[in-house]
LUMPADREN-177440 format. One record per residue (C-alpha): residue number from 1; residue in one letter; x, y, z. Coordinates in steps of 0.1 Angstrom, whole numbers, plus 5000, padded with zeros to 4 digits. Each point is the difference from the previous one (the first is absolute). Layout:
% residues N
> pos:code:X:Y:Z
> NUM:A:X:Y:Z
...
***
This chain:
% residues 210
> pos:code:X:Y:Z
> 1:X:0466:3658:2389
> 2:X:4998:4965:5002
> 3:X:5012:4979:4974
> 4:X:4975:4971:5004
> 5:X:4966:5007:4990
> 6:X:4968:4990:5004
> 7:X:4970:5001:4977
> 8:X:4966:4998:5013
> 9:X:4975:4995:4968
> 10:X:4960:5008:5005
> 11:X:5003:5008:5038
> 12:X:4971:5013:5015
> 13:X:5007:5034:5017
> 14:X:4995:4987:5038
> 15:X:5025:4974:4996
> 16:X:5027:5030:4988
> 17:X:5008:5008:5031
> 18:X:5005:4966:5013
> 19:X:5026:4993:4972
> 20:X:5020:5032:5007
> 21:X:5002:4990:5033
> 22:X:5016:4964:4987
> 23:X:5025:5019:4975
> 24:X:5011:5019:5029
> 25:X:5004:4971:5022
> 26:X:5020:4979:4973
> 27:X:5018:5030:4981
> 28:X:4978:4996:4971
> 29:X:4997:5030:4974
> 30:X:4958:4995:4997
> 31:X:4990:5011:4967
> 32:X:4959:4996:4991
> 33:X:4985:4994:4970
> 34:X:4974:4982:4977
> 35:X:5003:4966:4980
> 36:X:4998:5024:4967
> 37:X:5029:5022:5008
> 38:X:5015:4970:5021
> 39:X:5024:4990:4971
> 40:X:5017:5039:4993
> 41:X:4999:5006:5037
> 42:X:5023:4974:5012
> 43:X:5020:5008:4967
> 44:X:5005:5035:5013
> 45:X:5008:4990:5033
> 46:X:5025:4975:4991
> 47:X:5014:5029:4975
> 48:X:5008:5017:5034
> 49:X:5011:4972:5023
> 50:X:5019:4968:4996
> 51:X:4983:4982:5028
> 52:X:4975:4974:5005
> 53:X:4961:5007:4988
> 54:X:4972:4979:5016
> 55:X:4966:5010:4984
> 56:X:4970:4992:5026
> 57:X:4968:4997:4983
> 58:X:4970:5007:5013
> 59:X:4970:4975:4992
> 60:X:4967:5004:5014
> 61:X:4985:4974:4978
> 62:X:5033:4976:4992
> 63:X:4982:4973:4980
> 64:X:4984:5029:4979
> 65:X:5028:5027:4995
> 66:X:5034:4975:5000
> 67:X:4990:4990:4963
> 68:X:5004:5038:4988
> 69:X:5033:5006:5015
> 70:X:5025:5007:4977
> 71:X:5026:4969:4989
> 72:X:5027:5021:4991
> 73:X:4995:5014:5039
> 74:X:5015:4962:5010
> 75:X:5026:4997:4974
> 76:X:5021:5021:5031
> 77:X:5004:5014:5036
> 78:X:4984:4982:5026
> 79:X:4961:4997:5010
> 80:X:4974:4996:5031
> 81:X:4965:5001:4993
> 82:X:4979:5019:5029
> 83:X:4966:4989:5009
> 84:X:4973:5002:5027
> 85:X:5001:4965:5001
> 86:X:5028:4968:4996
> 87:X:4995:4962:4999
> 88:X:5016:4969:4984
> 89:X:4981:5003:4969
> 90:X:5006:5034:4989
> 91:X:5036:5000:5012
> 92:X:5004:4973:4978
> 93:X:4985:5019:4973
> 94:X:5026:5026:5008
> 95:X:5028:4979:4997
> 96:X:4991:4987:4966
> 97:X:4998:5039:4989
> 98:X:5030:5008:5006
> 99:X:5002:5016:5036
> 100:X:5026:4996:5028
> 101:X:4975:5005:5028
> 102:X:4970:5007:5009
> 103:X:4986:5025:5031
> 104:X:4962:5006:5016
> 105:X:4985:5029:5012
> 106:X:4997:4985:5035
> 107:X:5031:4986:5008
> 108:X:5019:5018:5026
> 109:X:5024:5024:4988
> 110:X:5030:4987:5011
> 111:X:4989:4969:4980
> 112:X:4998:5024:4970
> 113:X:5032:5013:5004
> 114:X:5013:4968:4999
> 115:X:4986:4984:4972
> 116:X:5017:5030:4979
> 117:X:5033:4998:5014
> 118:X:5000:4964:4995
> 119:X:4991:5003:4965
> 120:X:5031:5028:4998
> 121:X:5025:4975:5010
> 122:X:4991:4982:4973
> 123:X:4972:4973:5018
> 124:X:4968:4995:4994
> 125:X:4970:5007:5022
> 126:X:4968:4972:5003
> 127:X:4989:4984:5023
> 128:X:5016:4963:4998
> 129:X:4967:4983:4994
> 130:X:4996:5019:4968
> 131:X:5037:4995:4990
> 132:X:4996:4965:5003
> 133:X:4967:4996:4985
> 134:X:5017:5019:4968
> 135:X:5027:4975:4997
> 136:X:4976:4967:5005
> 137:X:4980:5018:4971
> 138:X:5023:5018:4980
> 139:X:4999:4967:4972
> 140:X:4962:5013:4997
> 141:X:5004:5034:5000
> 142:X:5012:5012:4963
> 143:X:5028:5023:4994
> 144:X:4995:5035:4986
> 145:X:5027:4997:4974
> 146:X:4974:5010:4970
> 147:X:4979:5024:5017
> 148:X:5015:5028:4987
> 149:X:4988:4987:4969
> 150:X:4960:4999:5013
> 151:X:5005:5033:5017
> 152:X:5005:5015:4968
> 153:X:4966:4990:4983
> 154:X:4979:4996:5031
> 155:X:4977:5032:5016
> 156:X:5005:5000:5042
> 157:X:4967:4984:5007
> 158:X:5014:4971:4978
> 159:X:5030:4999:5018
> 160:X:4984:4999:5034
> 161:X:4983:4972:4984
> 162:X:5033:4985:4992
> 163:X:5016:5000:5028
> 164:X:4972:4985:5017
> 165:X:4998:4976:4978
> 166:X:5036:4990:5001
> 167:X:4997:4996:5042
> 168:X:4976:4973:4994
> 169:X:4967:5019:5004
> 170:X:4970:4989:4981
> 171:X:4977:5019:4982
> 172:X:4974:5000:5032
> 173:X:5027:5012:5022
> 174:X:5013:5026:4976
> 175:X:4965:5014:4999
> 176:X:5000:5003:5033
> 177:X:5034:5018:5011
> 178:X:4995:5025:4971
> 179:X:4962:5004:5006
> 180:X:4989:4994:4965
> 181:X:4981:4978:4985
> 182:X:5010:4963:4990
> 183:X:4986:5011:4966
> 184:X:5022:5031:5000
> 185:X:5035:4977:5006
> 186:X:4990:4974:4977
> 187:X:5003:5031:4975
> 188:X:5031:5012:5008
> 189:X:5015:4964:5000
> 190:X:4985:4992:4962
> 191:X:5018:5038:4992
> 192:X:5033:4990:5018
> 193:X:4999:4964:4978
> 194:X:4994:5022:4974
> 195:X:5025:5023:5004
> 196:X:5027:4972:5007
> 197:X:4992:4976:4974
> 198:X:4993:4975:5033
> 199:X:4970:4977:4999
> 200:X:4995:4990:5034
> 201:X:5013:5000:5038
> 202:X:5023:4977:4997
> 203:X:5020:5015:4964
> 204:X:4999:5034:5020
> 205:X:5018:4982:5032
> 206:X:5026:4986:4973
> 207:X:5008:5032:4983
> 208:X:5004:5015:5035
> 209:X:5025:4976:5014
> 210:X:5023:5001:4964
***
């Protein structure tokens, strides 16, 4: 068997194949599973090898699902977000969240296999225009020291909300990429104020960053 390991979370069956084909390829041990077993899979796996575990995630609607993935997923192990489709803004997005790289259904598969071994050698994998659009905003973008903290006392449509909100998205926009009503967000952001104590935009961007 082979000691590194990787963890495809929320894959759709036809790209299965395609990802045993990878493992293969870069002597991988593939091992599938979904976000809510994510946590005791890769702690089984790791149980049984001592090598490196990349977890790919699958997201078919990124803005919408990458606010219910699990934090304590990120505290460890290495992560590429897989989508049908990649630019600046979104890779940015991924890079704020915590992922070393980021993958789209239609790049070439030898492209794919790259981005994963670079991210196993300990690099990252963006395209440059998105790394350096990170850095020339990262005094903008707040850090995610407290949201532990929120997590705890916010549902998962608030924290979609949330991490929305903390990208810079208004309320209009937020609407939009969740397909709800601006109504419906203004709710869940009066319930995440309430739930946090936090009065406004800018006292939630502060108790983010501390």
């Amino acid at each position: 068997m082979f000691s590194n390991n990787l963890l495809i979370v929320d894959f759709p069956d036809h790209l299965y194949g395609q990802f045993r084909h990878f493992a293969n390829l870069i002597e991988f041990n593939l091992i599938s599973t979904n976000a809510n077993n994510a946590l005791s899979t890769k702690s089984n796996a790791e149980n049984a090898e001592n090598g490196t575990t990349i977890m790919v995630h699958y997201l078919e609607n990124p803005l919408q699902e990458i606010g219910c993935l699990s934090a304590e997923l990120f505290k460890s192990d290495l992560h590429i977000a897989f989508c049908p489709a990649l630019n600046v803004e979104l890779e940015v997005i991924f890079i704020s969240s915590g992922f070393h790289g980021a993958i789209s259904v239609d790049d070439a598969i030898a492209q794919q296999i790259q981005s994963i071994k670079k991210v196993h050698d300990g690099d990252i994998s963006f395209h440059p225009k998105a790394v350096s659009k990170y850095i020339l905003q990262r005094k903008r973008i707040p850090s995610s020291g407290n949201r532990d903290k929120i997590l705890a006392v916010t549902t998962k449509k608030e924290q979609q909300v949330l991490s929305l909100i903390l990208h810079g998205l208004t309320n209009e926009e937020i609407a939009k990429e969740l397909s709800i009503s601006v109504n419906t967000v203004k709710m869940h952001v009066q319930n995440i104020y309430k739930k946090t104590k936090i009065k406004n935009r800018g006292q939630l961007f502060a108790f983010a960053a501390s």
